[in-house]
Residue frames relative to the residue before (quaternion, step in Angstrom):
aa qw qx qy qz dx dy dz
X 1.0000 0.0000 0.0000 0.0000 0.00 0.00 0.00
X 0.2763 -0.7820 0.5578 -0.0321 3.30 -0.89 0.91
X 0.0010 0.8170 -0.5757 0.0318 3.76 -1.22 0.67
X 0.0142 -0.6806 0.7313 -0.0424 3.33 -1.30 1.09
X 0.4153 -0.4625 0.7804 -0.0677 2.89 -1.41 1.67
X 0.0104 0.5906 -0.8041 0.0677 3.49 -1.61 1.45
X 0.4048 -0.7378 0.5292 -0.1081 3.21 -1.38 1.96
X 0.4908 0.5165 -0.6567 0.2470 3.30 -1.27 0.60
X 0.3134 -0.6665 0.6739 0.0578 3.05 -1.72 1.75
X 0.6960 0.4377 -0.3575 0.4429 3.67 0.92 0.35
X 0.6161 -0.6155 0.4065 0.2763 3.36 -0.68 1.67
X 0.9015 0.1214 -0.0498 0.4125 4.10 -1.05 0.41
X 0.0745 0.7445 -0.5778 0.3261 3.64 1.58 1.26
X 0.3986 -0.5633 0.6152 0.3812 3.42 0.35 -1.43
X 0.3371 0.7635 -0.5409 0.1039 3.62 0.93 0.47
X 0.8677 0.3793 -0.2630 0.1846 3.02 0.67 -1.05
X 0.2029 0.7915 -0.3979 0.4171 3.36 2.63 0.50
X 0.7287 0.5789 -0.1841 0.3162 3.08 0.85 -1.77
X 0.6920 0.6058 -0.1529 0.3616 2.79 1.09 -1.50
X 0.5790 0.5360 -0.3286 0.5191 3.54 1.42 -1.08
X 0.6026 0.6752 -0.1984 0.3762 3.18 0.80 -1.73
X 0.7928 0.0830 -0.1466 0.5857 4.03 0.26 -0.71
X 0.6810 0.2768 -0.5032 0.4543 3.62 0.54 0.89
X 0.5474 0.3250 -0.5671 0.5226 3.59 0.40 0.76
X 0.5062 0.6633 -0.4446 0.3258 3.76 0.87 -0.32
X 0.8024 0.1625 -0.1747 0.5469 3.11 0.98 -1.22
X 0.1339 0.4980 -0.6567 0.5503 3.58 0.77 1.29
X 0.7804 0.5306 -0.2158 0.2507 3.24 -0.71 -0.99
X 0.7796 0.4001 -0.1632 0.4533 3.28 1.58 -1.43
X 0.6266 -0.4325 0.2978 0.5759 3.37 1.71 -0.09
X 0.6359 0.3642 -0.5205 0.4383 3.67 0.66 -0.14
X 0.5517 -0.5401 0.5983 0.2143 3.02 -2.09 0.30
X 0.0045 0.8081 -0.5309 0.2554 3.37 -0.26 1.33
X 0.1577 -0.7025 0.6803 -0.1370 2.60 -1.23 1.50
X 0.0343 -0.8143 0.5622 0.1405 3.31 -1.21 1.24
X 0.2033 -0.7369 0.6301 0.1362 3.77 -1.10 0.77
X 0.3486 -0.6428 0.6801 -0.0528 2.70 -1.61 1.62
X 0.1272 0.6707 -0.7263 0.0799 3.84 -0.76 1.35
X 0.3145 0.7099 -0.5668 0.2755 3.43 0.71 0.87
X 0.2058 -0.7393 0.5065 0.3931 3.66 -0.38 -0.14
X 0.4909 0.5692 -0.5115 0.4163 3.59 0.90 -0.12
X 0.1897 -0.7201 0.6439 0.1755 4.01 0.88 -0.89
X 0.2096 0.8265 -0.5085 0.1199 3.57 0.97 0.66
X 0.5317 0.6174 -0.1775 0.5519 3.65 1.93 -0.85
X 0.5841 0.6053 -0.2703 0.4684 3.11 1.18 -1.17
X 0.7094 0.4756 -0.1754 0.4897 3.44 0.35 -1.82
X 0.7748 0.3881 -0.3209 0.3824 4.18 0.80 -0.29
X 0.4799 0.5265 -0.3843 0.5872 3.48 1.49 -0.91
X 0.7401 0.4493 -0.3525 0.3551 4.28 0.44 -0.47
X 0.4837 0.6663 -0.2733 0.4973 3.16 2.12 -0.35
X 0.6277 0.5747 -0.3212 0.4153 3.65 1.37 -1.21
X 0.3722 -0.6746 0.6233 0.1340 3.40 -1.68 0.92
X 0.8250 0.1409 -0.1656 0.5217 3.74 -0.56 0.74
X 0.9009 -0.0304 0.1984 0.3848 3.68 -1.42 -0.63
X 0.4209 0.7203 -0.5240 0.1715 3.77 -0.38 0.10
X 0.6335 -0.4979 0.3365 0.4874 3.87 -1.17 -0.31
X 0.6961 -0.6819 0.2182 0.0527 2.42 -1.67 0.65
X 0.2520 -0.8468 0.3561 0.3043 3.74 0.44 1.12
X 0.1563 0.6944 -0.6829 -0.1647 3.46 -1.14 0.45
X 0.3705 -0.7609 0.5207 0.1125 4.24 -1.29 0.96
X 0.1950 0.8586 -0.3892 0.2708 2.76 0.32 1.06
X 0.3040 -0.7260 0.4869 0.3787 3.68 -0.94 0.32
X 0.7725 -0.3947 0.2763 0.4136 3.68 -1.59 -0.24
X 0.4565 0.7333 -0.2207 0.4530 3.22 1.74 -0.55
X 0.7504 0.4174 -0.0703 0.5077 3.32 0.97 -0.66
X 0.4105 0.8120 -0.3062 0.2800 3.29 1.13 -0.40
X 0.6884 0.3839 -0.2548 0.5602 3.66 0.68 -1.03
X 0.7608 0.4213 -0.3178 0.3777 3.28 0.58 -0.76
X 0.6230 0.5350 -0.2358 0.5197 3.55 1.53 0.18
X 0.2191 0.8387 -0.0402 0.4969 2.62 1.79 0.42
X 0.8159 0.3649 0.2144 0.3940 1.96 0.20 -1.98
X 0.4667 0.7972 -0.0823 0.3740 2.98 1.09 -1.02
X 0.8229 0.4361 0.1117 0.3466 2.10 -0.25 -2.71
X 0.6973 0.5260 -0.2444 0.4212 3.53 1.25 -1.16
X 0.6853 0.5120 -0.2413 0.4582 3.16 1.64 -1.14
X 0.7299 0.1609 -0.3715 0.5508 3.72 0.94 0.04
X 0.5825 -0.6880 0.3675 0.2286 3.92 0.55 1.94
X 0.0074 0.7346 -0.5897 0.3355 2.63 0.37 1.74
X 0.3241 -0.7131 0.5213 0.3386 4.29 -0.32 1.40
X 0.9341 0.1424 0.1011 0.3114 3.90 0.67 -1.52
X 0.0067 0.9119 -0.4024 -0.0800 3.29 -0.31 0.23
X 0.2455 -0.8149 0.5151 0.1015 3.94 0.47 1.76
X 0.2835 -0.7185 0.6294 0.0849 3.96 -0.77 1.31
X 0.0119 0.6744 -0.7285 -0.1194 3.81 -0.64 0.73
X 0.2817 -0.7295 0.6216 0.0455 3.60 -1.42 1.35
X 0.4840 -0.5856 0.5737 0.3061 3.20 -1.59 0.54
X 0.5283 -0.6461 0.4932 0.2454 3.09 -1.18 0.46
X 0.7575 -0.0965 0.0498 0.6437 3.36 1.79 0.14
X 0.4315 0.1506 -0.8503 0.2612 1.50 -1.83 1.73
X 0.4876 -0.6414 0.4313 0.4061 3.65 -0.50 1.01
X 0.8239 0.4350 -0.2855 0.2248 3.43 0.69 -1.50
X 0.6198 0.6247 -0.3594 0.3106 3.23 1.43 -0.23
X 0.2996 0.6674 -0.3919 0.5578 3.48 2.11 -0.70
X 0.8366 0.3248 -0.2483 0.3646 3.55 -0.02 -1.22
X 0.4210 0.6341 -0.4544 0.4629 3.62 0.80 0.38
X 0.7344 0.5297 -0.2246 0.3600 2.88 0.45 -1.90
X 0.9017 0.1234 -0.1534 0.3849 3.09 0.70 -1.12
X 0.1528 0.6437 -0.5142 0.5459 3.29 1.36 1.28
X 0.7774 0.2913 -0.2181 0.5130 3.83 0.88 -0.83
X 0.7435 0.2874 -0.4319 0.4221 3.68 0.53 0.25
X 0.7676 -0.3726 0.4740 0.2173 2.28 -2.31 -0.14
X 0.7739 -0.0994 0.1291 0.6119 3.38 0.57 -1.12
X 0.2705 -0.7458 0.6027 0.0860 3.37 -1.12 1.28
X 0.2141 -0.6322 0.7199 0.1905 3.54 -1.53 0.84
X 0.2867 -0.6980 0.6115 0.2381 3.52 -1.06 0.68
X 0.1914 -0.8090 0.5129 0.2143 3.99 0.02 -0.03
X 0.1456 -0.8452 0.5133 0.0313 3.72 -0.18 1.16
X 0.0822 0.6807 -0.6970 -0.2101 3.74 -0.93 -0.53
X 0.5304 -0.7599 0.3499 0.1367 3.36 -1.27 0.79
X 0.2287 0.5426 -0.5457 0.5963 3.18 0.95 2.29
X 0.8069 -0.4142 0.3989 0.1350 2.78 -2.07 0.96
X 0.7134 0.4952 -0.3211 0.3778 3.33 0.77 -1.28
X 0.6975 0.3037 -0.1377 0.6343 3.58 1.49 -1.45
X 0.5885 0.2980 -0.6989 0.2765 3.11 -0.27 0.99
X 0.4298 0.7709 -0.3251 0.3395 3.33 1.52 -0.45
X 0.6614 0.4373 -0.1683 0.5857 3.44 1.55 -1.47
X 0.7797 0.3858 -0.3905 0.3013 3.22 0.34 -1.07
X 0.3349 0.7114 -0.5110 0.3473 4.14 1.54 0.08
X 0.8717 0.2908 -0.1059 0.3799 3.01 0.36 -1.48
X 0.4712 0.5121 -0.4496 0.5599 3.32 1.01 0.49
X 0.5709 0.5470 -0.3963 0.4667 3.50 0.89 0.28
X 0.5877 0.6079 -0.2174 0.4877 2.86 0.99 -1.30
X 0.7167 0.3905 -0.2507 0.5206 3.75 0.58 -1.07
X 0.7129 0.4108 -0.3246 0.4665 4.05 0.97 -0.37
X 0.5324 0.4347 -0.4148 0.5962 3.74 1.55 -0.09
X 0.8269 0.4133 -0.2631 0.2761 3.50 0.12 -0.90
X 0.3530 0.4424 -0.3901 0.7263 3.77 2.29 0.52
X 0.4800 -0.5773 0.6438 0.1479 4.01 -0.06 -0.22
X 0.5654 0.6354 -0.3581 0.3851 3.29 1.21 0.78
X 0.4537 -0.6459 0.4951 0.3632 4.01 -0.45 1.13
X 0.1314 0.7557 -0.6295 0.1238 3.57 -1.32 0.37
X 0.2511 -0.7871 0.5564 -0.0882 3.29 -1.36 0.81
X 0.2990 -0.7834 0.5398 0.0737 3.63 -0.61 0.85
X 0.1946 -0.7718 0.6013 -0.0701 3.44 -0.56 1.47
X 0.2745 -0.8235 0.4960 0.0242 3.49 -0.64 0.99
X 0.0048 -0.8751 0.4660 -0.1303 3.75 0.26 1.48
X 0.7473 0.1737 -0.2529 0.5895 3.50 -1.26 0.80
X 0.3520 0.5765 -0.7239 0.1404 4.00 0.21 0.18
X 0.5937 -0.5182 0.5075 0.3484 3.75 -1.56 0.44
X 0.7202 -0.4206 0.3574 0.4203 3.50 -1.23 0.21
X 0.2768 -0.4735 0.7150 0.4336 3.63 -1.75 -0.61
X 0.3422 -0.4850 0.8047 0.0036 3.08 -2.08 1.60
X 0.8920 -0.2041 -0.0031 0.4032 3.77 -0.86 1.83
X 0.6853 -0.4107 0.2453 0.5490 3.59 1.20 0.59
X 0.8147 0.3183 -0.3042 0.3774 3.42 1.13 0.10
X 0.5565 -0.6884 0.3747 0.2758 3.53 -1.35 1.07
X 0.5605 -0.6552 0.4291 0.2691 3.26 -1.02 1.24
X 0.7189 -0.5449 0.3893 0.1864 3.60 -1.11 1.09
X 0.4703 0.6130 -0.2348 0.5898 3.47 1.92 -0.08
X 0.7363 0.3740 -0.2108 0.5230 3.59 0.52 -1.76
X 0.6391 0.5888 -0.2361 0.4350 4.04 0.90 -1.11
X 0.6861 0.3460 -0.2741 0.5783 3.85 1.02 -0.63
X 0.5999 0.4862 -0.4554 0.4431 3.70 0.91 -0.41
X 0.6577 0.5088 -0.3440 0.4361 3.63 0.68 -0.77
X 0.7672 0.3000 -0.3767 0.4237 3.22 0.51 -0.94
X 0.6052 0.3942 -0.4950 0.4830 4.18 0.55 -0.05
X 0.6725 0.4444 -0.4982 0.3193 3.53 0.29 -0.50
X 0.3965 0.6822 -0.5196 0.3277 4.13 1.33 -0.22
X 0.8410 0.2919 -0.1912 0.4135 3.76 0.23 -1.23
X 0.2627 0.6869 -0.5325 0.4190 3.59 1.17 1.39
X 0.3710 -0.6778 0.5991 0.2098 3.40 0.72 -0.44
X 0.4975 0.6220 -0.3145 0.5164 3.31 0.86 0.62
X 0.3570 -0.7292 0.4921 0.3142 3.95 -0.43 0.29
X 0.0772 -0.7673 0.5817 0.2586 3.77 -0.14 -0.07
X 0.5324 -0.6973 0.4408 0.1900 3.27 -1.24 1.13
X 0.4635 -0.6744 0.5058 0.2730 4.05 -0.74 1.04
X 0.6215 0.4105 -0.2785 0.6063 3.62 1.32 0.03
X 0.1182 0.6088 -0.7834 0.0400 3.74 -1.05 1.03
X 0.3174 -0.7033 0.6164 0.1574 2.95 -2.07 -0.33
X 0.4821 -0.8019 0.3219 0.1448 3.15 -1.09 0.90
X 0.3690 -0.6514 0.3141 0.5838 3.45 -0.38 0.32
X 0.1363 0.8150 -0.5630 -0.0164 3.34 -1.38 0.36
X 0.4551 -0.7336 0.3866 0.3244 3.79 -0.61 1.02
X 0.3845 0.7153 -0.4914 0.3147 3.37 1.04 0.11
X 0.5872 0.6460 -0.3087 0.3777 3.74 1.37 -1.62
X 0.7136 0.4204 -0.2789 0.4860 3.53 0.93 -1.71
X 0.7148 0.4984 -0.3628 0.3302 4.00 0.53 -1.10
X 0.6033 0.5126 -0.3853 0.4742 3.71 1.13 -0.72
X 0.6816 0.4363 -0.4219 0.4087 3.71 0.52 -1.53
X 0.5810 0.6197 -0.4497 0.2760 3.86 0.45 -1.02
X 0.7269 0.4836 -0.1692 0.4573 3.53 1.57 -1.01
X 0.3816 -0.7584 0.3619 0.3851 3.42 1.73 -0.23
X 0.4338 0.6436 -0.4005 0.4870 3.21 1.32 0.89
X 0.4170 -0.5991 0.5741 0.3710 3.94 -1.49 0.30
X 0.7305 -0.3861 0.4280 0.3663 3.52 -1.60 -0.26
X 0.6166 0.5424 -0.2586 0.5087 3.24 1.18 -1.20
X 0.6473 0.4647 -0.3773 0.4718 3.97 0.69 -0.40
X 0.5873 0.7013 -0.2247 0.3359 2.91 0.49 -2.15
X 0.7325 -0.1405 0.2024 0.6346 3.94 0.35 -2.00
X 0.0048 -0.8409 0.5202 0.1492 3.43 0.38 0.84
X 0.6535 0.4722 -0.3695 0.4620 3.87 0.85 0.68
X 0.4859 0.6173 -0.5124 0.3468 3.72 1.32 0.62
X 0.7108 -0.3806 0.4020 0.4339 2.94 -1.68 -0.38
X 0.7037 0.5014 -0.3029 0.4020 3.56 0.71 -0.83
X 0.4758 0.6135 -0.3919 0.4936 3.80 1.55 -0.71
X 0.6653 0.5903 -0.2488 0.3834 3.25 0.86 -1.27
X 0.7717 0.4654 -0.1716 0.3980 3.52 0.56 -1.60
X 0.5786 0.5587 -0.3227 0.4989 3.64 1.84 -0.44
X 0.5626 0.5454 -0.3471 0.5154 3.34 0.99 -1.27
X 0.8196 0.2937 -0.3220 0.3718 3.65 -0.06 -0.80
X 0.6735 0.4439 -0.4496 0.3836 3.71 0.87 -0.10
X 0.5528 0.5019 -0.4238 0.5127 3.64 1.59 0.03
X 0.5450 0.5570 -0.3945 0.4869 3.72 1.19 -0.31
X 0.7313 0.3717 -0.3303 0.4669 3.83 1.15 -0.53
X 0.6050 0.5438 -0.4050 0.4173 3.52 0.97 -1.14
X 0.7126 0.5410 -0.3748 0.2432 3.42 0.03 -1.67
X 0.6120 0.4463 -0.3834 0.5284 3.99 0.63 -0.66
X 0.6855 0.5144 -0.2694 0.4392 3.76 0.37 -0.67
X 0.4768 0.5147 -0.3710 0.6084 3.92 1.55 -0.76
X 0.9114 -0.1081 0.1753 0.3563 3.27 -0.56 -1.76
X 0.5635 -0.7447 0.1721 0.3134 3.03 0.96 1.58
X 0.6963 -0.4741 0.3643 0.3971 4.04 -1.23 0.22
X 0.6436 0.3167 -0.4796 0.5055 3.55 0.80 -0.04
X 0.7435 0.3087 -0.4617 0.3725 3.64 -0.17 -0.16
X 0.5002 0.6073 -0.4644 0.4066 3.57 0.79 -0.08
X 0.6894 0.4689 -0.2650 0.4843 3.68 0.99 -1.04
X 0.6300 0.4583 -0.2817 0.5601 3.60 1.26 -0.71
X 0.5644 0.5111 -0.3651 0.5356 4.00 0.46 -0.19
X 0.8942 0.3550 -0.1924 0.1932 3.41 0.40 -1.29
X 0.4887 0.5842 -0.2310 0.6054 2.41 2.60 -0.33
């Protein structure tokens, strides 16, 4: 069993979109997945209760609990388990990702979060934990080219020490109208751009969770 813990100490990243978003994804792909909410808002909570039929599995819970959910979770073979974080308390962030496997930092392309999303590196190098920066809410392209916003975030977010993912996302109201329904993008319009931009960041993450041999064994 495997866990990824999606970060962001700055309020309105989109963490907890994301968060809903690649753990019904990999619902969807055949793993058994379970998502934990130590938010206190339960904003994840309040959409997975929004969903009609089948989906992962909610458990509410604080950071406190974690290992022992975990636990748990491994013992009735559960494949995954997708951490939504508060956005505060530091120390609970640092649980979370004290318990995974792989961390997603969640950025938007402003000053304030690239500011956060540094030191939230800092706290996923300095546990010895792998992690990855996901770019969210970037503005469209204007004639095939990226707006002077999305191009300065990349280039400050290089000297985080952090990898930055070849997959971002745009803003798009599709994220807010699906979650409201407890659904992913990929259900919701499974022919948009944003269906698209999820698929491929679950096409990058998922080898990097639970490596290429169990992906090939799962799918087989």
């Amino acid at each position: 069993m495997k866990t990824l813990a999606v970060i962001s100490r700055k309020g309105g990243a989109g963490k907890t979109t994301l968060s809903v978003n690649l753990a019904i994804t990999a619902h969807l792909s055949g793993l058994r997945t379970m998502l934990a909410d130590i938010d206190p808002q339960r904003s994840a909570s309040d959409a997975l209760r929004a969903r009609a039929g089948d989906g992962p599995v909610l458990a509410e819970i604080n950071a406190g609990k974690l290992f022992s959910t975990q636990v748990q979770a491994k013992s009735a073979d559960f494949d995954v388990i997708v951490i939504d974080t508060p956005a505060s308390p530091e120390a609970e962030a640092l649980q979370a990702i004290n318990c995974a496997d792989l961390c997603v930092l969640v950025c938007r392309p402003t000053f304030l979060d690239i500011a956060s999303v540094v030191r939230s590196a800092e706290a996923v190098r300095r546990l010895g934990k792998k992690g990855l920066i996901v770019l969210n809410q970037a503005p469209p392209r204007r004639n095939g080219a990226e707006p002077p916003a999305v191009l300065k975030a990349v280039e400050a977010l290089r000297f985080s020490g952090m990898p930055l993912a070849g997959v971002g996302l745009r803003a798009r109201n599709v994220f807010q109208q699906s979650i409201a329904h407890g659904r992913s993008v990929c259900e919701w319009e499974p022919k948009s751009p944003a269906a698209e931009e999820i698929s491929r960041l679950w096409t990058l993450l998922a080898p990097m969770l639970l490596g290429q041999e169990d992906i090939r064994v799962r799918a087989g």
